[in-house]
LUMLUM-754454 format. One record per atom (N, C-alpha, C): x, y negated, z; residue in one letter. Coordinates in pm, whole numbers, plus 32768, in hexadecimal, padded with zeros to 4 digits. Each point is the difference from the previous one (the first is absolute). Example, Ala and Ser with C-alpha at 12.3 -4.5 7.8 and 13.67 -1.06 7.14 Angstrom:
2
85278239830Ca7FA77F898000a805A7F888000a7FDD7F977FB8s80527F898006s7FB37F938049s
//
This chain:
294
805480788000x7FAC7F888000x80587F838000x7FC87FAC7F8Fx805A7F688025x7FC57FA38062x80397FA8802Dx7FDE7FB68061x80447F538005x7FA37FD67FEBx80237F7F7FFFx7FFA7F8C806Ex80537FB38026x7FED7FEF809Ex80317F56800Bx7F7C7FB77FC3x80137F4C801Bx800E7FF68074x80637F727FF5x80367FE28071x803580768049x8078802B7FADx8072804A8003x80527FD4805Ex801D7F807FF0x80857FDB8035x7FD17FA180ACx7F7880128004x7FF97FDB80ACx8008805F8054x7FE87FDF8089x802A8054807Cx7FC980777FDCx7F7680227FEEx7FAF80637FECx802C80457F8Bx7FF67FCA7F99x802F801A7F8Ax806980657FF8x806C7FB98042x8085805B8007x7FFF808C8044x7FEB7FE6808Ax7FB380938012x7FBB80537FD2x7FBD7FF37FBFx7F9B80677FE6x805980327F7Dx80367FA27F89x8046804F7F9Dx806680328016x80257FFD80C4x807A80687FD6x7FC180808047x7F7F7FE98033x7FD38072802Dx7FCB80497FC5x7FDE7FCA7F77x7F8B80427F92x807E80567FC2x80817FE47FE0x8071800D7FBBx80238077806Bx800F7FFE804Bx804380568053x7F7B807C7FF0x7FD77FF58004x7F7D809B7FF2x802D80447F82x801E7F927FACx8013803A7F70x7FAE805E7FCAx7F957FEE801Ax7F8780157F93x7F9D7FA47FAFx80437F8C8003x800C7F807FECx80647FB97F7Dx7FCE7FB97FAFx80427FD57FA1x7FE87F3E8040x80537FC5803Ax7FC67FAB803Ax803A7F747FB7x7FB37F887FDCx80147FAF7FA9x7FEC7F87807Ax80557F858000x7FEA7F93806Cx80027FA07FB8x7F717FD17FE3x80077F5D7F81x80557FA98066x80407FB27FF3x805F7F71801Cx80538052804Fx803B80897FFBx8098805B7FF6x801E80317F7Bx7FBB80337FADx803280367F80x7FED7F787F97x7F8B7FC38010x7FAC7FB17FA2x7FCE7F90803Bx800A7FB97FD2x7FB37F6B8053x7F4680107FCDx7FB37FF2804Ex7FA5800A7FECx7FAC7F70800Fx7FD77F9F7FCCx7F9C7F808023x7F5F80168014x7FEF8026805Ex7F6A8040800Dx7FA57F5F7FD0x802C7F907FD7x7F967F9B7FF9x802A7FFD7F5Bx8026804A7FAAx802E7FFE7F83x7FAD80B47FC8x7F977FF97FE0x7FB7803D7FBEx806080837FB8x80547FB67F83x804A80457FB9x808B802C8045x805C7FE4808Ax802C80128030x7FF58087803Bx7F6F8008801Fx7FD0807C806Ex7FFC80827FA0x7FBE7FC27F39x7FE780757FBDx808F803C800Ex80467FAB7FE0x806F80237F91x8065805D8073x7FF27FE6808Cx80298073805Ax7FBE8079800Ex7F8C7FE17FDBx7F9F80918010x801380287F9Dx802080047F87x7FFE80327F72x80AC803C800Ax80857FBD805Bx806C80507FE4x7FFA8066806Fx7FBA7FFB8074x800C804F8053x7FA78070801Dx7F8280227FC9x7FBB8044800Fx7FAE804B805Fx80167FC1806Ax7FC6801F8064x7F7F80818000x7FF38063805Dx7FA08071803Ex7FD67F90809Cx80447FC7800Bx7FCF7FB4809Ax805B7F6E8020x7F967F968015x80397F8F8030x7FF97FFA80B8x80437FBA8012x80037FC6809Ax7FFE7F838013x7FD27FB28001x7FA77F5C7FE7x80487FBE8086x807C7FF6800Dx80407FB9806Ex80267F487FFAx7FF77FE17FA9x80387F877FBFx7FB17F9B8024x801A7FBC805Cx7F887F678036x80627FB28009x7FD87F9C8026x805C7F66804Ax7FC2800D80A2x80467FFC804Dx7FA2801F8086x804C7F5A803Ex80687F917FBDx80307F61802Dx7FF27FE67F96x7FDE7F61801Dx7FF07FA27F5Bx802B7FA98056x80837FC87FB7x803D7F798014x7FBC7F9A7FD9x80137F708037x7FA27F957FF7x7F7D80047FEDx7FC580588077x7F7080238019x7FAB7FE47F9Dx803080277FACx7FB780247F71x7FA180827FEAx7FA68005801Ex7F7B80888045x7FDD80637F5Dx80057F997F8Bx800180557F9Ax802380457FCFx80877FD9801Ax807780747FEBx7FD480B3802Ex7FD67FD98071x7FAB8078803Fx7FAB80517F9Ax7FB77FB97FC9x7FA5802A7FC6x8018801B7F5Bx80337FDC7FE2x80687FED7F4Dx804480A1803Dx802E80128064x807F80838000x7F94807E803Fx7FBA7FFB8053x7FC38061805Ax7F6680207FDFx7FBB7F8B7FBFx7F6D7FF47FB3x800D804B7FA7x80417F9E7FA1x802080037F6Cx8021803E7FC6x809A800E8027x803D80727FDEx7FD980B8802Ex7F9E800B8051x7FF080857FCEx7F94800F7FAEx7FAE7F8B800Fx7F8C7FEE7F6Cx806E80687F95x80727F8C7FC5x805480217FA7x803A80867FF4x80178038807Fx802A806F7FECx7F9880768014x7FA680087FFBx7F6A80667FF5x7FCD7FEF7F6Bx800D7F887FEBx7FD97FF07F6Fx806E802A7F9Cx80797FE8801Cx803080577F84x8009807C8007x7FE3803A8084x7FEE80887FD7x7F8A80417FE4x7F967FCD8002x7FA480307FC0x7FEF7FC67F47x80617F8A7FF7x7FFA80017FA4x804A803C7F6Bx80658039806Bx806F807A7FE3x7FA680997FCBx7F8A8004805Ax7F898070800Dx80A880788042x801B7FF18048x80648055806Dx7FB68086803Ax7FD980677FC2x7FB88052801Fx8058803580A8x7FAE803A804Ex8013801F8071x80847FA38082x7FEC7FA77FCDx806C7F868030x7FAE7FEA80BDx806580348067x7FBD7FDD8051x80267F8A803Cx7FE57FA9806Bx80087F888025x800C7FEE808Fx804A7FDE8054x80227FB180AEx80097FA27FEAx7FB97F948044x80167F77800Dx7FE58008808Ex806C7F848015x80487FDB8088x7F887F8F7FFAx7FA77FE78082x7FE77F888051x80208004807Ax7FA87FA78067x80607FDE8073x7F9E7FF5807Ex80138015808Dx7FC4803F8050x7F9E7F528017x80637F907FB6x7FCC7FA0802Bx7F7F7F9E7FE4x7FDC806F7F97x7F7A7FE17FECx7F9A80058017x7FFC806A80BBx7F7E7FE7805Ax80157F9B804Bx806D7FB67FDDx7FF77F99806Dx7FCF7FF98080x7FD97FAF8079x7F927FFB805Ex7FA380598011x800B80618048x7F948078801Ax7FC98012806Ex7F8280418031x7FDF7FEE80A7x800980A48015x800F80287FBCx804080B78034x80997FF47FEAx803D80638055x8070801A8045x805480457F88x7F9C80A37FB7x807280217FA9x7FA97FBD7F64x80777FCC7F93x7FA77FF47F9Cx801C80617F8Ex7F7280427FE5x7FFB804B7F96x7FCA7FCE7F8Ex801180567F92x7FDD7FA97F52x7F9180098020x7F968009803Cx7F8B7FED7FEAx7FDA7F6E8018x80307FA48030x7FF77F9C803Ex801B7FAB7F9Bx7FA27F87800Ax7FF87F717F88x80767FE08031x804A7FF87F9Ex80887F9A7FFEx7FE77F718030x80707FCD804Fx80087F3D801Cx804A7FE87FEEx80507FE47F8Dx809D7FE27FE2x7FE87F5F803Bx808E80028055x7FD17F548013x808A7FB97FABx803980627FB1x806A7F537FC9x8002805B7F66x80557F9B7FB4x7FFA801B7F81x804C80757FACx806980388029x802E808B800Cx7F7A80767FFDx7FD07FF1806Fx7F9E806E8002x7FA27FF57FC7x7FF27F4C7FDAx7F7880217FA0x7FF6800A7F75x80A680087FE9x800D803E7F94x800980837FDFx800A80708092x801C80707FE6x7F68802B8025x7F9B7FCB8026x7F91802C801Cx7F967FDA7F6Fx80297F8D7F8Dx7FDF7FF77F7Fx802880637FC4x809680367FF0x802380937FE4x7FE48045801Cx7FB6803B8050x7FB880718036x7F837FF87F94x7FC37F8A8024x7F7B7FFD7F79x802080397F73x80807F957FB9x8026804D7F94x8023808B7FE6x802E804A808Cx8002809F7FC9x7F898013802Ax7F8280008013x7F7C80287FFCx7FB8800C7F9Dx80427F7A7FA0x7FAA7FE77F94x8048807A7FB1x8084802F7FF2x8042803A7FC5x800480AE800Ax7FC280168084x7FC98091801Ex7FC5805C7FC9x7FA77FC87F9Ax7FC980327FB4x802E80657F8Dx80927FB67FE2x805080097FA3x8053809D8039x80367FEE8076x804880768032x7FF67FD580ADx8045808A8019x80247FE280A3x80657FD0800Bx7FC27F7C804Ax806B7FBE8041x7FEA7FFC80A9x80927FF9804Bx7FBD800F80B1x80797F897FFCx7F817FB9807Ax80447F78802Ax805180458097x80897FC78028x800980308095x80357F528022x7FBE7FFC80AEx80277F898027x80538032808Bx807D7FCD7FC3x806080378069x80197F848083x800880288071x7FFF7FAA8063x80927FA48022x8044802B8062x808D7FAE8010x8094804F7FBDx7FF37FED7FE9x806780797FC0x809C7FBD803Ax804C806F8021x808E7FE2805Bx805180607FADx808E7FC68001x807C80507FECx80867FFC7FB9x803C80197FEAx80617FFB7FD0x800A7FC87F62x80567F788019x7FED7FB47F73x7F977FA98009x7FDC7FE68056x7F847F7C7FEAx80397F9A8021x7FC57FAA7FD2x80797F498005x80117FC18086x80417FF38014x802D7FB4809Bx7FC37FA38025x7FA57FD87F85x7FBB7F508054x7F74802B8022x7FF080B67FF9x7F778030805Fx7FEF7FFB8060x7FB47FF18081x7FF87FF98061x806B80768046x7FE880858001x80348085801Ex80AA7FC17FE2x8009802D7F8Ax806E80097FC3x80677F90803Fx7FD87FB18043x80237F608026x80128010806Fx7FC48068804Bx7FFB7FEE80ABx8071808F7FFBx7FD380267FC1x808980737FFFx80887FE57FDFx800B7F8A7FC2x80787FCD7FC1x803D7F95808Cx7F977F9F8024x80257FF08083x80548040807Bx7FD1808B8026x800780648066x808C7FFB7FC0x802380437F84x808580417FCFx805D7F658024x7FFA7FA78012x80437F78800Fx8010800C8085x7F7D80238063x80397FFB806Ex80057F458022x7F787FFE7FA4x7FD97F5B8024x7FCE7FF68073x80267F698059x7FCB7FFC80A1x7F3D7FC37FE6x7FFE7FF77F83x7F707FC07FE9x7FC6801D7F99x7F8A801C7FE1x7FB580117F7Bx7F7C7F9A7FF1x7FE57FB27F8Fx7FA67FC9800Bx7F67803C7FD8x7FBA7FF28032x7F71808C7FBCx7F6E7FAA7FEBx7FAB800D7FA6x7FB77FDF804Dx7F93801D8030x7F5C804F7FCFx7FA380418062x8023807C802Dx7FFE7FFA807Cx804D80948046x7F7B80698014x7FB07FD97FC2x7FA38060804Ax7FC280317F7Ex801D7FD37F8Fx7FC2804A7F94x803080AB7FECx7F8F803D7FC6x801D80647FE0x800280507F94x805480577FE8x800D80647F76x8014805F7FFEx7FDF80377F94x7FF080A87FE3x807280057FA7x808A80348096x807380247F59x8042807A7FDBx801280387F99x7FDF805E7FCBx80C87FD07FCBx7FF580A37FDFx80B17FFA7F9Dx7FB680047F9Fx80847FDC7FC3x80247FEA7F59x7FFC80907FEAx803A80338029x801980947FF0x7F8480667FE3x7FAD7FBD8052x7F6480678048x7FCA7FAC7F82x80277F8A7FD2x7F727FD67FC5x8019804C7F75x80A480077FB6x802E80477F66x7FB48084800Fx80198042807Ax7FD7809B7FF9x7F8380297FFAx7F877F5A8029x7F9A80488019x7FDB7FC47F4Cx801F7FAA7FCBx7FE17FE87F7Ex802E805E7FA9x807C80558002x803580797FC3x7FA68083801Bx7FAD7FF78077x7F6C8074802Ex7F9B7FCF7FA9x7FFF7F6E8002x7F587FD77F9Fx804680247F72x807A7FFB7FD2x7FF680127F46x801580907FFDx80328043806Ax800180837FDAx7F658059803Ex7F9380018032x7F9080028027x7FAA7FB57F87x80387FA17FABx7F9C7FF57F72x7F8D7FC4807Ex800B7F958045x7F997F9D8022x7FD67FC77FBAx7F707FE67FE4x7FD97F787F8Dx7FB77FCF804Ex7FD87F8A7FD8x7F757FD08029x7FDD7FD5808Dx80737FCA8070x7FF08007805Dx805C7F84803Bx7FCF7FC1808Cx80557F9D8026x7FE180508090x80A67FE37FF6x804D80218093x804A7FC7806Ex7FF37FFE805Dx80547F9A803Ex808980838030x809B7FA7800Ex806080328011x800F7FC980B4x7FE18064804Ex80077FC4807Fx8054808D8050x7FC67FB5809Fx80288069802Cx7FAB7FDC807Ax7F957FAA8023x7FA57FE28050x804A7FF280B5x80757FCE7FE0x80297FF18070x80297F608001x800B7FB9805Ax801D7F628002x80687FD88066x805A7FC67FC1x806F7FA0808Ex7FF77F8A7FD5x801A7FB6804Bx7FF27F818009x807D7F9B7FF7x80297FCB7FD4x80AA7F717FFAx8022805D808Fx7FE47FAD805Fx80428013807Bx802280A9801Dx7FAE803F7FCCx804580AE802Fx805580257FA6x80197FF57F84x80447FE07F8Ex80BF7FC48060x7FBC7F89802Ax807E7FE78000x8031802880BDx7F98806A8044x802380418061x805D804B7FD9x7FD980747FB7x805280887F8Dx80697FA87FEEx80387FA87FC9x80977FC97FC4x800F7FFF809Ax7FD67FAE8047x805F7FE4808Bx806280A08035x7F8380688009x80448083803Fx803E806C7F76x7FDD7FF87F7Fx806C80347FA5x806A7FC37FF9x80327F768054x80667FC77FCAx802A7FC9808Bx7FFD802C8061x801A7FED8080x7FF67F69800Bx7FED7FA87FD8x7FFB7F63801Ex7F927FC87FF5x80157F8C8074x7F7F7FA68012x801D7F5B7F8Ax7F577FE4800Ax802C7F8E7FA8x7FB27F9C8060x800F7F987FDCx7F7A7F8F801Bx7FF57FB27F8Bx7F49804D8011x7F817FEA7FA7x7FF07F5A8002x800C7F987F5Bx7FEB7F94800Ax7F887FE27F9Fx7FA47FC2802Ex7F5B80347FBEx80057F747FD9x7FF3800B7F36x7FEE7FBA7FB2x7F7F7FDE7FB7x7FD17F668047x7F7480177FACx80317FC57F8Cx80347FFF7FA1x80267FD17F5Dx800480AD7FDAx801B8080805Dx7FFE80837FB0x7F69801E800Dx7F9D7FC18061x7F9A802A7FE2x7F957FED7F70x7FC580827FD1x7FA07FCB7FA3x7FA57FC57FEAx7FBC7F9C7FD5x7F6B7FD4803Ax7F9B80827FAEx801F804D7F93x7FBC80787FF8x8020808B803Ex80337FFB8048x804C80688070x7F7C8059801Ex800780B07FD5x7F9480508037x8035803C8067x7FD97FCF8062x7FD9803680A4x804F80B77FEEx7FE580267FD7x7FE580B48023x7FE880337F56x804C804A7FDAx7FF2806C7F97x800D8089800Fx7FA9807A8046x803280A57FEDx7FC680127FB2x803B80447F94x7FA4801F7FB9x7FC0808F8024x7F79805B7FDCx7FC980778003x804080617FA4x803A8057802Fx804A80777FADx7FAF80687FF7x7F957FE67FF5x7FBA80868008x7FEA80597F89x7FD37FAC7F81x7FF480037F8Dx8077802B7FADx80647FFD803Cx80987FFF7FE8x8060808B8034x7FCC80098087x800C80A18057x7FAE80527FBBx7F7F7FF27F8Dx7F8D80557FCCx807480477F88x80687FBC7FBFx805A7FEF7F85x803C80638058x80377FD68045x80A380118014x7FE480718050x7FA180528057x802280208064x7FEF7FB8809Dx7FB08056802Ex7FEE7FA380B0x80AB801D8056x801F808E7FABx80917FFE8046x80617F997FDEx7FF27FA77F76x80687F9A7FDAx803F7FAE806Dx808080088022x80397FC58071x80677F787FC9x7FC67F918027x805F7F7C7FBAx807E7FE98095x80387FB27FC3x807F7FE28048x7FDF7FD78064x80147FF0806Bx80067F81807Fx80477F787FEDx7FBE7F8B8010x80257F6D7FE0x809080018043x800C804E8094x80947FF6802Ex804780577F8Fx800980657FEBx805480447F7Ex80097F987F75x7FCA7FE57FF2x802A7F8D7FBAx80417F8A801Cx7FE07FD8807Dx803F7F8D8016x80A4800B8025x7FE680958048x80AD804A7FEBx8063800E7F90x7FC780017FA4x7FFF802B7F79x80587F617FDEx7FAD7FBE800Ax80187F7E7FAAx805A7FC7806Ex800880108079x80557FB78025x80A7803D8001x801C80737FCFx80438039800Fx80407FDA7F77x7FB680097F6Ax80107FE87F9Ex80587F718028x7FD47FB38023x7FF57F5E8018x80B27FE5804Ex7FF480778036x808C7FF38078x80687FFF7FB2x7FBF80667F8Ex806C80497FA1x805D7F987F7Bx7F857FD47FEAx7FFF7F727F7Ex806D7FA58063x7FBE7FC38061x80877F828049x808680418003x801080848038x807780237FFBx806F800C7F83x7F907FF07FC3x8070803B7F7Dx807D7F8B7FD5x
//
């Protein structure tokens, strides 16, 4: 099977094609690693689908920052562009072409239940999500055509994610052995999940031939800033003092995100066992120790 995997060359991206690669039952293709791909360029998108041939895409490719709060941009790359890329493949007529598209946990926004499952009306409250929650519409309209399964993956952690993330940042801190970190809502919470857990469980949905389905990538468990940066204090034997920045706070800041894995344990198995947020945070800080030293 070939496999084609936009937004190749981000955090997610990278993982998963070396995990798809490493199974090697996999012919695995990474638009903007082999090929530059312009998902807002119509003929851009054919003319990759026509050299690569794809049996299966993996729809990873968004803008999740737009410099000079420019909100369209959002929507030109994450709207638009998978308009563009659904449409040339049906206009390709791609017989048995299956389809993953990546959205984002952040499009229930504000919820008054504890875990959120896809059943639940989306509230995207900023322009990111309400571009990935317009994309969701466009593969609906496009369902018809073939199976496509939307998954909305929650926080995703690990190795190789950019340093100016929250995680990645407080871990980079600890490895400094800084006397201060600046933070700012300590009490928010997230559902974070590896990088690792999230490639393997998307390598279960293309090999399981999922269609037609939106999933959330969770693990229905929640920590919060402050326990987050408890775990660094005792993986890394040092204390810091916490300096609480309201310029890091968001004014669209969601309170609480777990997402419901239930729908997801139905796939995978109720035995599916994901990492522990401390194993990861071991993980990365160890990675992290490793990089300064060099």
């Amino acid at each position: 099977m070939k496999i084609l995997v936009t937004g190749g060359s981000g955090f997610i991206g990278k993982n998963l094609i070396y995990l798809l690669r490493e199974k090697r039952e996999f012919e695995v293709f990474g638009a903007t690693v082999e090929e530059t791909m312009d998902l807002t360029n119509p003929c851009s998108v054919q003319s990759v689908l026509e050299k690569t041939k794809p049996d299966f895409i993996v729809h990873l490719a968004a803008l999740t920052f737009v410099p000079n709060n420019n909100p369209i941009t959002f929507y030109l790359v994450n709207t638009i562009g998978t308009e563009n890329l659904l449409r040339s493949i049906v206009d390709l007529n791609v017989a048995k072409l299956g389809v993953l598209c990546f959205s984002t946990a952040g499009i229930y926004g504000i919820q008054e239940t504890k875990l959120l499952s896809e059943s639940l009306t989306p509230k995207p409250v900023n322009h990111y999500s309400m571009s990935k929650h317009c994309m969701e519409h466009i593969v609906n309209k496009y369902r018809c055509f073939r199976g496509i399964t939307v998954v909305r993956p929650f926080n995703v952690l690990g190795l190789g994610q950019n340093i100016n993330f929250l995680v990645p940042k407080m871990v980079s801190a600890f490895v400094k052995k800084d006397k201060t970190i600046e933070l700012g809502n300590l009490d928010s919470v997230r559902d974070f999940i590896s990088v690792n857990d999230c490639c393997d469980i998307i390598y279960r949905l293309i090999s399981k031939l999922i269609e037609n389905e939106t999933i959330n990538i969770c693990t229905g468990i929640g920590y919060s800033v402050y326990q987050i940066f408890q775990l660094l204090c005792e993986i890394s034997m040092h204390q810091m003092e916490i300096k609480q920045n309201e310029l890091f706070v968001r004014h669209d800041d969601i309170p609480q995100m777990i997402g419901d894995p239930s729908k997801l344990l139905n796939v995978l198995g109720n035995d599916y066992r994901f990492t522990s947020v401390r194993a990861i945070l071991e993980e990365m800080y160890k990675n992290r120790l490793l990089e300064l030293s060099i």
